[in-house]
Every structure is written in structure tokens, then in C-alpha cells.
C-alpha positions in Angstrom: 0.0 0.0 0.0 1.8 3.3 -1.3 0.7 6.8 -0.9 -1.0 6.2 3.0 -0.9 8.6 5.3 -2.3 8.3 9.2 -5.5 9.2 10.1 -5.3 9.6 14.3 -8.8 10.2 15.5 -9.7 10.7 19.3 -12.9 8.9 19.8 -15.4 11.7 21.2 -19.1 11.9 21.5 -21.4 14.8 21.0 -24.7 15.4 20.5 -24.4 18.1 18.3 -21.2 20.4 16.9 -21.5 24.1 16.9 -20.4 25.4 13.7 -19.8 29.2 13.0 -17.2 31.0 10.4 -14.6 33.3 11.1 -15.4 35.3 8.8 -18.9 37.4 8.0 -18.3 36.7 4.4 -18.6 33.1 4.1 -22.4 32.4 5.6 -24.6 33.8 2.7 -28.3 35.3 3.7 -29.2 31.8 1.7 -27.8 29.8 4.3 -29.4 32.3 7.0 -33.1 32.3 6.6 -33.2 28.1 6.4 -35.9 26.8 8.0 -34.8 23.4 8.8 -35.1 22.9 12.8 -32.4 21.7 15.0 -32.4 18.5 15.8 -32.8 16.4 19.3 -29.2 15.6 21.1 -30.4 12.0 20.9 -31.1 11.8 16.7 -27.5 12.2 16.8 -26.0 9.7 18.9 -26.7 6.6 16.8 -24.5 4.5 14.0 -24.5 6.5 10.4 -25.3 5.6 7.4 -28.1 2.5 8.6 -29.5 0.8 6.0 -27.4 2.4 3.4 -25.9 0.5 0.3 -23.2 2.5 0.1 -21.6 3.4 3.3 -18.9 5.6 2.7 -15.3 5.4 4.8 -16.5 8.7 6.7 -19.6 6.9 8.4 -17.5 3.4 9.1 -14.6 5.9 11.0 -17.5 7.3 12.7 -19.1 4.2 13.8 -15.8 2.9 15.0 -15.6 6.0 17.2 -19.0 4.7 18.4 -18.2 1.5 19.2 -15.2 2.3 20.9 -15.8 5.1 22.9 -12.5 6.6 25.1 -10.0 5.3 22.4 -7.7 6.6 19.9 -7.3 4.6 16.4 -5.2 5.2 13.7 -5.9 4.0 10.2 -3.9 4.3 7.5 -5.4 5.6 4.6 -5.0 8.7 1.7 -6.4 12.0 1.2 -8.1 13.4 -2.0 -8.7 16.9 -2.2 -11.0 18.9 -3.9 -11.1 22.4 -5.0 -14.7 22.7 -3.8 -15.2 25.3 -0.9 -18.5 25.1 -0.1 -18.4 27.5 2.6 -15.7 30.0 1.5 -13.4 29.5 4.5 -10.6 28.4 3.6 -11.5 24.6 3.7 -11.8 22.1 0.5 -13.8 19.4 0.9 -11.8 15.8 1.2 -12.3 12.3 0.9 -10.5 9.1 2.2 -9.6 6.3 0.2 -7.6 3.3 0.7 -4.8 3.5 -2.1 -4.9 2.4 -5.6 -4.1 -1.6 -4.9 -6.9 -1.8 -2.1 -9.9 -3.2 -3.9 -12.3 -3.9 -0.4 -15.2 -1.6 0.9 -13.8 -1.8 4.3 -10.4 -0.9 6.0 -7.6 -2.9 5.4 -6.1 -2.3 9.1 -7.4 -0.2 12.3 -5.1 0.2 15.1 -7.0 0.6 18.9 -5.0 2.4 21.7 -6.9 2.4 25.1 -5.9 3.2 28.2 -6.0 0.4 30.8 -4.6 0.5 34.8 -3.0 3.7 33.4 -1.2 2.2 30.7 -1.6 2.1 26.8 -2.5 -1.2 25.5 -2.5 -1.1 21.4 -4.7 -3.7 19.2 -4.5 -4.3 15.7 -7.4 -5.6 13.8 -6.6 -7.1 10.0 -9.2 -7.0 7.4 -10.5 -10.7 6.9 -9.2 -11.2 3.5 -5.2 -10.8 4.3 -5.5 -13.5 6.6 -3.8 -11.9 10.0 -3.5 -14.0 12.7 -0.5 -12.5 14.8 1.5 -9.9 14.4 4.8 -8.2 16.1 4.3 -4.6 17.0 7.8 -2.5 17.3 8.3 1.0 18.7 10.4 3.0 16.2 10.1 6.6 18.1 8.3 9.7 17.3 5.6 8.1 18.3 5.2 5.8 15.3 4.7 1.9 15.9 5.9 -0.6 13.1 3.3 -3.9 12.8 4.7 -6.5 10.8 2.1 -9.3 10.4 3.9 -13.0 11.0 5.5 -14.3 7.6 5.4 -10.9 6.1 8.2 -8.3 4.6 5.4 -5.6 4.5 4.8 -3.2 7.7 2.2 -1.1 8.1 3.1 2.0 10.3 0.5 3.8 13.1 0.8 6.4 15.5 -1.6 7.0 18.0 -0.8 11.3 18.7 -3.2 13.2 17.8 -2.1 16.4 17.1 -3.3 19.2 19.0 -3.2 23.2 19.3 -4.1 25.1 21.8 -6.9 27.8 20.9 -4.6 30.6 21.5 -2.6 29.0 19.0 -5.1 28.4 16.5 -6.1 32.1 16.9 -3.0 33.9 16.4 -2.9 32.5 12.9 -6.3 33.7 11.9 -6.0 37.3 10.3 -7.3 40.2 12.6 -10.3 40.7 10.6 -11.7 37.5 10.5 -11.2 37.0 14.0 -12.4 40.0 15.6 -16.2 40.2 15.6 -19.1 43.7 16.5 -18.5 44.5 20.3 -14.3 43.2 20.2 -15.8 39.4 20.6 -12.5 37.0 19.9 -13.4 33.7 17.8 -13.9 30.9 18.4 -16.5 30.8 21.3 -17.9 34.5 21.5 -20.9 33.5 23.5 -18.8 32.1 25.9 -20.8 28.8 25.7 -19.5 26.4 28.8 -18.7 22.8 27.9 -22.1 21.1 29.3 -25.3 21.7 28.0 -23.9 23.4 24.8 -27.1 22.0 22.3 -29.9 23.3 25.2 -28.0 26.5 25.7 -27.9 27.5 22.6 -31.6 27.3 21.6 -32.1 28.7 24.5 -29.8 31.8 24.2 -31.2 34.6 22.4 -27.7 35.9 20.7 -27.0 39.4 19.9 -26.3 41.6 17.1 -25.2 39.4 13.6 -27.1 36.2 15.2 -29.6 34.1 13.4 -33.1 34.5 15.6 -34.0 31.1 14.4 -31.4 28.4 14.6 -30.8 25.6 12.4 -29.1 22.3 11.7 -26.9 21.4 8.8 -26.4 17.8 8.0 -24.3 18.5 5.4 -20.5 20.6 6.9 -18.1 20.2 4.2 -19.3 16.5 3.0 -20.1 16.7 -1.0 -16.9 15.5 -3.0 -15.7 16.6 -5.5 -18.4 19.9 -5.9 -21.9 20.2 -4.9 -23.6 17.4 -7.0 -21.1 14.6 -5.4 -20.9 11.7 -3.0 -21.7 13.2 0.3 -18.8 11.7 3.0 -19.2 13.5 5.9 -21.3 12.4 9.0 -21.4 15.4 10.9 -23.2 18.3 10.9 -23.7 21.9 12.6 -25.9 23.9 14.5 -25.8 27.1 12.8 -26.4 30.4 14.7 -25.7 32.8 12.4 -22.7 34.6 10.9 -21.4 36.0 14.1 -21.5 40.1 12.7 
């Protein structure tokens, strides 16, 4: 498998994500005045994709996040991009894919770090079809693990940090004014939201000035690949509120 990169995923739940741009340019009066109605915290804790034909690599990741709640898995996989910015953020939608020589629906490996008696325990899991039955896992540093199934000259390569900034971080490299909102309000959480009870909060809240009156939830953030008419790969979507001017 050539061309893979690492996918490092911390599983998380949440009901619902709050999505709101940066900038007062990119949510258009369109996108504003939709009348679709938020939905219930529980509509969105369940598996994606049920009773699909087609379940795209998106909705599998997600249900593995599901299933395995408190973990962190690394797959390898690849990344194609698209040109299409559906929101005019800065952000191209994306879509995984397994390589060119991988010809299965499913992934060919998932590596499972959890965290037991305070120590990390890794598990590999081998799709059916390469025939996996043991494996010898060896730590190479920087973090990256090399898994060599038994009577093979072919590794596959994980690393199980995910890589995180801290939101001062992530703000200093947003320009001024996309980041500075009416009344000096700093991105990303100008309505100082607290970290429990976000989704009832927020219908709740009657915002101030630039805010949509009438909320509304997107079930489609960044998920049509290649442009608007394609396969749609995302699972999440977004409580809009408005375009935060």
C-alpha cells in the first residue's frame, strides 16, 4: 500500500457540533433564513449511514468512534482533495480512500489504543481477507509503531498522537479581521458557551447583534466530494447560529 498517510482520531461523542465561520463573508443570507429545525441531542448519537448501500469510509470511522468510545485509532489511509469550498473559508472538501491496490469496501487495518490500569494497550485488527493472525508490533520513536504481520516483509506504520493546538494558537494565525467580531468578541466561542449543556444553551440563548433568531441544523458541513452534486462523505453536521457580525 503506497501513498497512505495516518489518520489519528480521538474517539469523542457529542450530540451536536456548533459550527460558525470566522469570517462574515462566508455564511450567505441563503444559508441564514433556512428553516430546517435543530435537531434532538439524541437523533445524533446513533450509528451513520443505517440501511445504506453505500456506506462511505467517513460513516464506518465514525461508527468505530461509536463503538469504541474513550480510544484513539489510527488507520492508515490517503487523502483526496477537492477544490470545492462550499463555505468559502478556507477549507476544501476531502475524501479518504484506501490507495490504488486496495480493492475492499472496508479498512484494510485499524489500530485501537486504550488506556487500561494507566497504561496504553494497542490492538491491531486485519481485514478478513489478508489472513492476519499474529502480528509483532515494534516501537520506532516519534511516536510511530511498526506492525509487521507473522511471515510478512510488509509493515504497516501507526501512531496513536493526535495532534493538537491550543486555541490561542489556533487564533494567532487567523487574520485580525476574520477573527475579531461587532463589540471586540475573539473567535472561536464568542458567547462564551460552557462545555455542558452546549445544544440546550444554545436554543435557549437569544444571541446578539449578527445572530440568526432562528437556529438551524446542517447535515451537510463540508461533506459533497468533489463539488456540490457529489458523493456526500461526511457524518457530521452543525448547529448554525448565524454569521457572528
Amino acid at each position: 500500500m503506497k501513498n497512505l498517510v495516518l489518520l489519528v482520531l480521538v474517539s469523542m461523542i457529542y450530540a451536536d457540533s456548533i459550527a460558525c465561520s470566522t469570517s462574515g463573508k462566508t455564511v450567505s443570507r441563503k444559508t441564514m433564513i433556512n428553516t430546517k429545525r435543530p435537531r434532538q441531542p439524541a437523533q445524533a448519537i446513533q450509528h451513520f449511514s443505517v440501511g445504506a448501500v453505500n456506506v462511505s469510509l467517513e460513516s464506518k470511522l465514525a461508527n468505530l468512534l461509536l463503538d469504541n468510545v474513550g480510544v484513539i485509532i489510527s488507520i492508515p489511509i490517503a487523502i483526496a482533495k477537492s477544490d470545492y469550498h462550499p463555505f468559502r473559508d478556507g477549507q476544501s472538501n476531502a475524501k479518504m480512500n484506501l490507495g490504488q491496490t486496495w480493492n475492499k469496501t472496508d479498512f484494510l487495518v485499524v489500530g485501537i489504543q486504550k488506556i487500561s490500569n494507566g497504561k496504553p494497550i494497542r490492538i491491531y485488527t486485519f481485514h478478513s481477507s489478508l489472513q492476519v493472525s499474529s502480528y509483532d508490533e515494534k516501537n520506532i520513536g516519534d511516536g510511530f509503531y511498526q506492525v509487521t504481520p507473522k511471515g510478512w516483509n510488509d509493515s504497516f506504520y501507526f501512531n496513536f498522537n493526535p495532534s493538537i493546538s491550543k486555541i490561542e494558537s489556533f487564533i494567532k494565525n487567523v487574520p485580525t479581521d476574520q477573527r475579531t467580531f461587532s463589540g471586540n468578541r475573539i473567535a472561536p466561542n464568542l458567547e462564551n458557551i460552557g462545555s455542558t449543556g452546549a445544544f440546550e444553551t444554545l436554543k435557549k440563548k437569544i444571541f446578539g447583534e449578527g445572530f440568526n433568531s432562528d437556529p438551524f441544523f446542517n447535515d451537510n458541513v463540508h461533506g459533497l466530494f468533489p463539488n456540490e452534486k457529489g458523493e456526500k462523505t461526511a457524518v457530521g453536521g452543525g448547529l448554525y447560529v448565524g454569521n457572528c457580525r
